[in-house]
C-alpha positions in Angstrom: -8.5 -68.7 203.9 -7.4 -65.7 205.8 -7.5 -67.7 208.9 -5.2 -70.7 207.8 -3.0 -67.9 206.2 -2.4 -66.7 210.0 -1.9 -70.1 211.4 0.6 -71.3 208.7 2.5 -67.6 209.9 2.6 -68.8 213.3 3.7 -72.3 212.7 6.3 -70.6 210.6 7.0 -68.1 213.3 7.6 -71.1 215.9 9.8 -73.7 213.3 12.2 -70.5 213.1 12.4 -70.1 216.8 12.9 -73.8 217.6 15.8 -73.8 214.9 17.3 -70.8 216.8 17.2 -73.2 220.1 19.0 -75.8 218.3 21.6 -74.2 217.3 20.7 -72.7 213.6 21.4 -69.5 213.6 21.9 -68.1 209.8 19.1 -67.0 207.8 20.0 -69.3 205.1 20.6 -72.0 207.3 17.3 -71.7 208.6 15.6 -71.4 205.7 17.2 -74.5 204.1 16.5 -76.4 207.1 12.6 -75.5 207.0 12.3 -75.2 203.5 11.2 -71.3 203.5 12.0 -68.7 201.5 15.0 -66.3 202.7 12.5 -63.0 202.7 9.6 -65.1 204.8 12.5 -66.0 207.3 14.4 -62.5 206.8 10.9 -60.3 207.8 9.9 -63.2 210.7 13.2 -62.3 211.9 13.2 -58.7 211.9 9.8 -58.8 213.9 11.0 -61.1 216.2 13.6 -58.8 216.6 11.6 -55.3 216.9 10.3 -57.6 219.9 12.9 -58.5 222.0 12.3 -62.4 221.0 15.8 -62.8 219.1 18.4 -60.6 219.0 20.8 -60.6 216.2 24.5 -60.2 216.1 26.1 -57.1 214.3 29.0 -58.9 213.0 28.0 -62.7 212.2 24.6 -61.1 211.2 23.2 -64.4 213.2 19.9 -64.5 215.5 19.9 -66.0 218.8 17.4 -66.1 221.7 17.0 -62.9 222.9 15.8 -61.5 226.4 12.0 -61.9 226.3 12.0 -65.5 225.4 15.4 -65.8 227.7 13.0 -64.6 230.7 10.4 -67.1 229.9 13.0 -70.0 230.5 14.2 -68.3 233.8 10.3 -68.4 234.8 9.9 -72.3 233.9 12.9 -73.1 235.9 11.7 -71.3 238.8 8.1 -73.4 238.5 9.6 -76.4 238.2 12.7 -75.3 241.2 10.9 -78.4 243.4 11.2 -81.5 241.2 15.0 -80.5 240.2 15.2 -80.4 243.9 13.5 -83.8 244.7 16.1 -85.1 241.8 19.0 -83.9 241.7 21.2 -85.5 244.1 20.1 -88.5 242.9 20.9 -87.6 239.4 24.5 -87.2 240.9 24.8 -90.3 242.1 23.5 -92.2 239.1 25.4 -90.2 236.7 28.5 -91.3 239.1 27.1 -95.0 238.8 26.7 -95.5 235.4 29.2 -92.9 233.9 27.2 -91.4 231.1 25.9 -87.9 231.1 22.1 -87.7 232.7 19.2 -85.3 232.3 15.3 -84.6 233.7 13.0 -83.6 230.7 9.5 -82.2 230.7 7.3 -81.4 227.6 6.6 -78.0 226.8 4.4 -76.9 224.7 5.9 -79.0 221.1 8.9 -79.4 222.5 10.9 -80.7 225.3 12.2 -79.1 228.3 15.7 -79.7 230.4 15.1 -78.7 234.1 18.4 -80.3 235.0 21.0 -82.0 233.4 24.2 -83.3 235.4 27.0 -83.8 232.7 30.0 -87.0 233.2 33.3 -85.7 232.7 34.0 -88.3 230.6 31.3 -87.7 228.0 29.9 -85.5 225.6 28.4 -82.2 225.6 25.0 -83.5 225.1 22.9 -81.3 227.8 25.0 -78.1 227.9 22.0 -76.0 229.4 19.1 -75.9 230.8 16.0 -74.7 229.2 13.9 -75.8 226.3 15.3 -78.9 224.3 14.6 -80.5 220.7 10.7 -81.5 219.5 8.6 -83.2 221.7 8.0 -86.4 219.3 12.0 -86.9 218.7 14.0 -89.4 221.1 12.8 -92.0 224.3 12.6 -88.9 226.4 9.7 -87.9 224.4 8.0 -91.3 224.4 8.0 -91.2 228.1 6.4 -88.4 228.4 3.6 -88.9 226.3 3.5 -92.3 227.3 2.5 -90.7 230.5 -0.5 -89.4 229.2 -3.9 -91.4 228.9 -4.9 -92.5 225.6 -7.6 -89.5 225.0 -5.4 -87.1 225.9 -2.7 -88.2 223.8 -4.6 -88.0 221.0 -6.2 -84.7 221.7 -2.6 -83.2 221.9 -1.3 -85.1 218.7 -4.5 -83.7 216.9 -3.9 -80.0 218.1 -0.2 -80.3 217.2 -0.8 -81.5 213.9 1.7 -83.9 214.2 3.6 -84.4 210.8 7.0 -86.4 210.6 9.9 -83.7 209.7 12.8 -86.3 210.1 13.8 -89.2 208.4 13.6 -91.1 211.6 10.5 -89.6 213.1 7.6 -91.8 213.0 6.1 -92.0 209.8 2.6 -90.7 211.1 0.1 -89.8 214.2 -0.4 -93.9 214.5 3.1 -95.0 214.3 4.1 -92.4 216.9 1.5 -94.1 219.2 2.6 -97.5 218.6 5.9 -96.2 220.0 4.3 -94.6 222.9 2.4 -97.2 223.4 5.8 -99.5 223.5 7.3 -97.2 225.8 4.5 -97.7 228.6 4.3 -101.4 228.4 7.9 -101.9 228.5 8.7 -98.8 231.2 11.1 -97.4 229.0 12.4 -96.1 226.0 15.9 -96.3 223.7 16.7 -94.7 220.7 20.5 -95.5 218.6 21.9 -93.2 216.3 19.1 -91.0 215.8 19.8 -87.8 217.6 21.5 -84.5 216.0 25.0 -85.7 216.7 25.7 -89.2 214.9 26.3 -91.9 216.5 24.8 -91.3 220.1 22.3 -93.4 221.8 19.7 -92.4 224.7 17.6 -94.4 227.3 14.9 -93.0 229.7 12.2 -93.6 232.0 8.9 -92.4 233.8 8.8 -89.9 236.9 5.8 -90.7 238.7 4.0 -88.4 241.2 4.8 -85.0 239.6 2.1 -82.6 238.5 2.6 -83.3 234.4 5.1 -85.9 232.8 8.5 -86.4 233.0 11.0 -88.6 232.2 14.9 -89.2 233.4 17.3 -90.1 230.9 20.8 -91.0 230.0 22.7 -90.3 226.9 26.3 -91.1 225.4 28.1 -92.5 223.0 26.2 -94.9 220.8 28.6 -98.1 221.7 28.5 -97.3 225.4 25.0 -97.0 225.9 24.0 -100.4 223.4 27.1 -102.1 225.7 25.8 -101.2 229.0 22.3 -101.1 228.1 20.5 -103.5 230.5 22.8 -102.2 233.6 21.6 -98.0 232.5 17.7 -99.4 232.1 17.9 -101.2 235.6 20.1 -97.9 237.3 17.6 -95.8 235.5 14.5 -97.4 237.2 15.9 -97.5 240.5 16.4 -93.5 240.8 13.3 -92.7 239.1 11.9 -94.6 241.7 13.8 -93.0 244.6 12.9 -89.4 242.7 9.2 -90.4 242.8 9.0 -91.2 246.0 10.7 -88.1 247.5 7.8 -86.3 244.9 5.3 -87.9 246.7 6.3 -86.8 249.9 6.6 -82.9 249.4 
C-alpha cells in the first residue's frame, strides 16, 4: 500500500508539471484540470518550489518552469543539436512550400519533444518554443513516433506508462491507441482535425528514418487549410523527411 501511495504522488507530481508546460499556471486551474484537491496541488507546488523545479510569481501567485527543469531542456537540445541540424534548412524550405507553420518532435519520456519548429508568417502561434510539448499519445505526431517502434516495444512502453485516456478524443484504451499506431505505419502518416488545445486546427506528420530514437516532422494550421491542402502537405511532407533522412544517414 505504501508503495502505490508513492507512485500515485509521483504521477501526481508529473500531471502538475506537464499542466505548468501547457500553459496552466493557477493552483486552481490546475487542480480543476486534474481533478486534485487545491492542498495536494498547493504542497506539490511548494516542494517543487523549495527545489528549484517551478518558481512562482509574487504577484499573479502563478507557477511556471523554473531553472532546474529549464536546464534540463537546454541539455536535450544540445543532444539532439545534430538532427535539428540535418533538418532544418529543409524545414525552411517546406514551410516556404506549403505555407503552414512546421515542427520536428521527439518523445520524451510521456510526452513529446520540439527540437525545432520554423513558424509561417502567415499562421498561428502553434510552436512558439522549443522544448517539451503536449502528451506523447495526443496528435499524428505522437502516432509517428510510436509507430516507429516495434510491436514489443510498444507495448512494453504503453504498459509502463499506464496508458489511460484523459481526453475526450484520446483513444479510448491501450488497444485502440495501437490500432491508430498501427494505421499510422501502414499508411506513412498521420492527421488529426479539430482535436488539439486550440479549436479548430488540424495537424499532419510523418516518420524520420535513420536517427537514433523516433521522430516525426509535422505541419500544423488552421483546420480548413490543412483538410484543403491535405494530399499536397502529405506528399511535401514525405519528400523532406526523405531528404532529412538521408542527410541522417550520412553524418
Amino acid at each position: 500500500m505504501a508503495a502505490s501511495n508513492e507512485i500515485n504522488s509521483v504521477i501526481k507530481a508529473c500531471e502538475i508539471i506537464a499542466c505548468i508546460v501547457d500553459g496552466t499556471h493557477g493552483i486552481s486551474e490546475i487542480s480543476r484540470k486534474l481533478g486534485h484537491n487545491k492542498t495536494t496541488v498547493f504542497k506539490i507546488l511548494n516542494s517543487f518550489v523549495t527545489k528549484g523545479f517551478v518558481t512562482k510569481d509574487p504577484v499573479t501567485r502563478k507557477y511556471y518552469i523554473g531553472p532546474f527543469l529549464q536546464n534540463m531542456t537546454v541539455d536535450l537540445m544540445s543532444v539532439h543539436q545534430m538532427l535539428e541540424q540535418c533538418a532544418i534548412d529543409e524545414m525552411k524550405d517546406l514551410c516556404a512550400r506549403v505555407e503552414e507553420t512546421v515542427a520536428l518532435q521527439i518523445p520524451q519520456g510521456a510526452r513529446r519533444f520540439v527540437v525545432c519548429a520554423v513558424q509561417h508568417k502567415s499562421g498561428l502561434n502553434f510552436f512558439a518554443k522549443t522544448g517539451l510539448g503536449g502528451p506523447l499519445f495526443v496528435g499524428p505526431a505522437s502516432k509517428i513516433m510510436l509507430s516507429q517502434y516495434s510491436d514489443k516495444d510498444l507495448n512494453t512502453l504503453l504498459d509502463r506508462m499506464g496508458y489511460q485516456p484523459f481526453l475526450e478524443f484520446t483513444p479510448e484504451n491501450k488497444k485502440a491507441l495501437i490500432s491508430d499506431v498501427n494505421k499510422a505505419k501502414k499508411l506513412g502518416y498521420s492527421t488529426s482535425f479539430g482535436k488539439h488545445a486550440q479549436p479548430g486546427t488540424g495537424a499532419i506528420a510523418v516518420p524520420i528514418r535513420n536517427y537514433s530514437g523516433p521522430v516525426a516532422l509535422g505541419v500544423a494550421g488552421v483546420e480548413a487549410s490543412i483538410k484543403r491542402k491535405k494530399k499536397f502537405l502529405i506528399e511535401n511532407l514525405k519528400v523532406s523527411a526523405e531528404i532529412i533522412s538521408r542527410r541522417l544517414s550520412d553524418v
